[in-house]
C-alpha positions as CSV (number, residue, x, y, z in Angstrom):
1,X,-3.6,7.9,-7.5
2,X,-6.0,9.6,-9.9
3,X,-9.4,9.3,-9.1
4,X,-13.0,10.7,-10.0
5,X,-16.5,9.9,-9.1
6,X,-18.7,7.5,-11.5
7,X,-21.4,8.3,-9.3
8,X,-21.5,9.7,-6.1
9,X,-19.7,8.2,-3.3
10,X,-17.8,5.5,-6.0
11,X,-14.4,6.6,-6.5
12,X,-13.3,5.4,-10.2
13,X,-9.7,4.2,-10.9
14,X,-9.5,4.6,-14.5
15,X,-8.3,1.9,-16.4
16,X,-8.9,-0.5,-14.3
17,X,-11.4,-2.7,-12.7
18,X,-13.6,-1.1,-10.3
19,X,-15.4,-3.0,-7.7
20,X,-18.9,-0.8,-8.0
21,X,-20.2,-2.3,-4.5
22,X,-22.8,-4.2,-7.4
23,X,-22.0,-7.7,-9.0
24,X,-19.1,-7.7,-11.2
25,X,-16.3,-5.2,-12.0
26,X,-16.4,-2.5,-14.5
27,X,-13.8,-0.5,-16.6
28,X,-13.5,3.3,-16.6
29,X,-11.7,4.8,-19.4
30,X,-11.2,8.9,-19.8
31,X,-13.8,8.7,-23.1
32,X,-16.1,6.9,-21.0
33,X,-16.8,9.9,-18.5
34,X,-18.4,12.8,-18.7
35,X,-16.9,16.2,-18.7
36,X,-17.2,17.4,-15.4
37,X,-15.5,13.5,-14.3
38,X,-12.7,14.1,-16.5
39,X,-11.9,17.8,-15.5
40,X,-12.0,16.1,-12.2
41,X,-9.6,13.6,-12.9
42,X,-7.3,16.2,-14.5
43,X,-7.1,18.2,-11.6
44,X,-5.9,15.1,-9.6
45,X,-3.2,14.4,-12.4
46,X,-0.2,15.4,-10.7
47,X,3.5,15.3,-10.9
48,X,3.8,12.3,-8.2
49,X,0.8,10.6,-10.5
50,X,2.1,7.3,-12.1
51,X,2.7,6.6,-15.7
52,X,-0.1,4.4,-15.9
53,X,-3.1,6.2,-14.7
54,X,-1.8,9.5,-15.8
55,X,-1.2,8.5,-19.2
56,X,-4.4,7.7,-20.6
57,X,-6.2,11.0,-19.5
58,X,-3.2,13.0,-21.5
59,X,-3.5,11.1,-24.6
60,X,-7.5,11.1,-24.3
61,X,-7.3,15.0,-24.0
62,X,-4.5,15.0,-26.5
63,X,-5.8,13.3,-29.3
64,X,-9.0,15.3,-28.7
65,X,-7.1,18.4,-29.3
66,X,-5.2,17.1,-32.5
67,X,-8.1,15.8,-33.9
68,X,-9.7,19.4,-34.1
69,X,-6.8,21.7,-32.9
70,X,-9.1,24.9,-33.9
71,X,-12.4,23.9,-33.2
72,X,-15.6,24.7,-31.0
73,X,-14.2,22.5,-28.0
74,X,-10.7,22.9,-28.6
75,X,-9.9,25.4,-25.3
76,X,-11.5,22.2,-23.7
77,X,-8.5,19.7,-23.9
78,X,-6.4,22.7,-24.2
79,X,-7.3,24.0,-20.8
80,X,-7.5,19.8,-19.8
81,X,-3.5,19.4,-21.0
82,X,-2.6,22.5,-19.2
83,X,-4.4,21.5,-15.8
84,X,-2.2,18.0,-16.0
85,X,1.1,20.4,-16.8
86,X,2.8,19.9,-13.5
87,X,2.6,15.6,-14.7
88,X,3.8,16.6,-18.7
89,X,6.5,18.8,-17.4
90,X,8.2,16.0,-14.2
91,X,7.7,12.4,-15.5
92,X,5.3,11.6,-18.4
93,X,5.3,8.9,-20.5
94,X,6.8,9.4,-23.8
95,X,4.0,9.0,-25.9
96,X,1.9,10.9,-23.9
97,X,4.4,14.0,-23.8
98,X,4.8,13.7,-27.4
99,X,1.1,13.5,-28.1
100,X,0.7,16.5,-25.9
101,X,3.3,18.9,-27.4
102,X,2.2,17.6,-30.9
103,X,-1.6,19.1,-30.0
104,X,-0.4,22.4,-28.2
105,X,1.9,23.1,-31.2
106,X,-1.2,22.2,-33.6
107,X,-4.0,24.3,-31.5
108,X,-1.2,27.4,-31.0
109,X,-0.3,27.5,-35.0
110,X,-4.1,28.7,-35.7
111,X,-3.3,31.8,-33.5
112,X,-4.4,35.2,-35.2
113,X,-5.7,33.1,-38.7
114,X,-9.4,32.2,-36.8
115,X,-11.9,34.7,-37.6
116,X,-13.1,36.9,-35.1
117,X,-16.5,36.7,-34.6
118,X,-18.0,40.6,-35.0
């Protein structure tokens, strides 16, 4: 089960309702945390990890990656899809493996054409 912490002591299940020990139910989705939540959750993203709470955090960090594949944050999701690799390389969804491979190939193309800062 892939987990993180909303605050401490609240284990989140993301994508899906969360009793918060307050009235009501909330819903965590990867966008929704911050970064040191989500490189939690990636580190919990495992190969036994099921489809449907793995899923979302590799599109989330995929889609992140393709939509600036060279940019300032970029070795973020990088570094994000790489932590969940033992999930993309075992069982992932399709989309989510496709997403992933599309954003690797898009951030790894940009090698050696980047300007090197002096």
């Amino acid at each position: 089960m892939v987990r993180c912490s909303a605050r401490r002591g609240n284990p989140v299940q993301p994508g899906t309702a969360l009793d918060t020990g307050a009235v009501g139910h909330m819903v965590i989705e990867p966008s929704d945390l911050s970064p040191d939540q989500l490189a939690d959750a990636w580190r919990q993203v495992r190969n036994t990890s099921p489809v449907s709470e793995a899923d979302p955090f590799v599109l989330h960090c995929a889609r992140r990656l393709m939509a600036d594949p060279w940019g300032e944050k970029a070795h973020v999701w990088v570094s994000g899809l790489v932590t969940m690799s033992g999930y993309l390389a075992w069982h992932p969804g399709r989309e989510a493996e496709h997403a992933a491979l599309d954003a690797l190939r898009a951030a790894g193309g940009g090698h050696g054409r980047r300007p090197v800062a002096a």
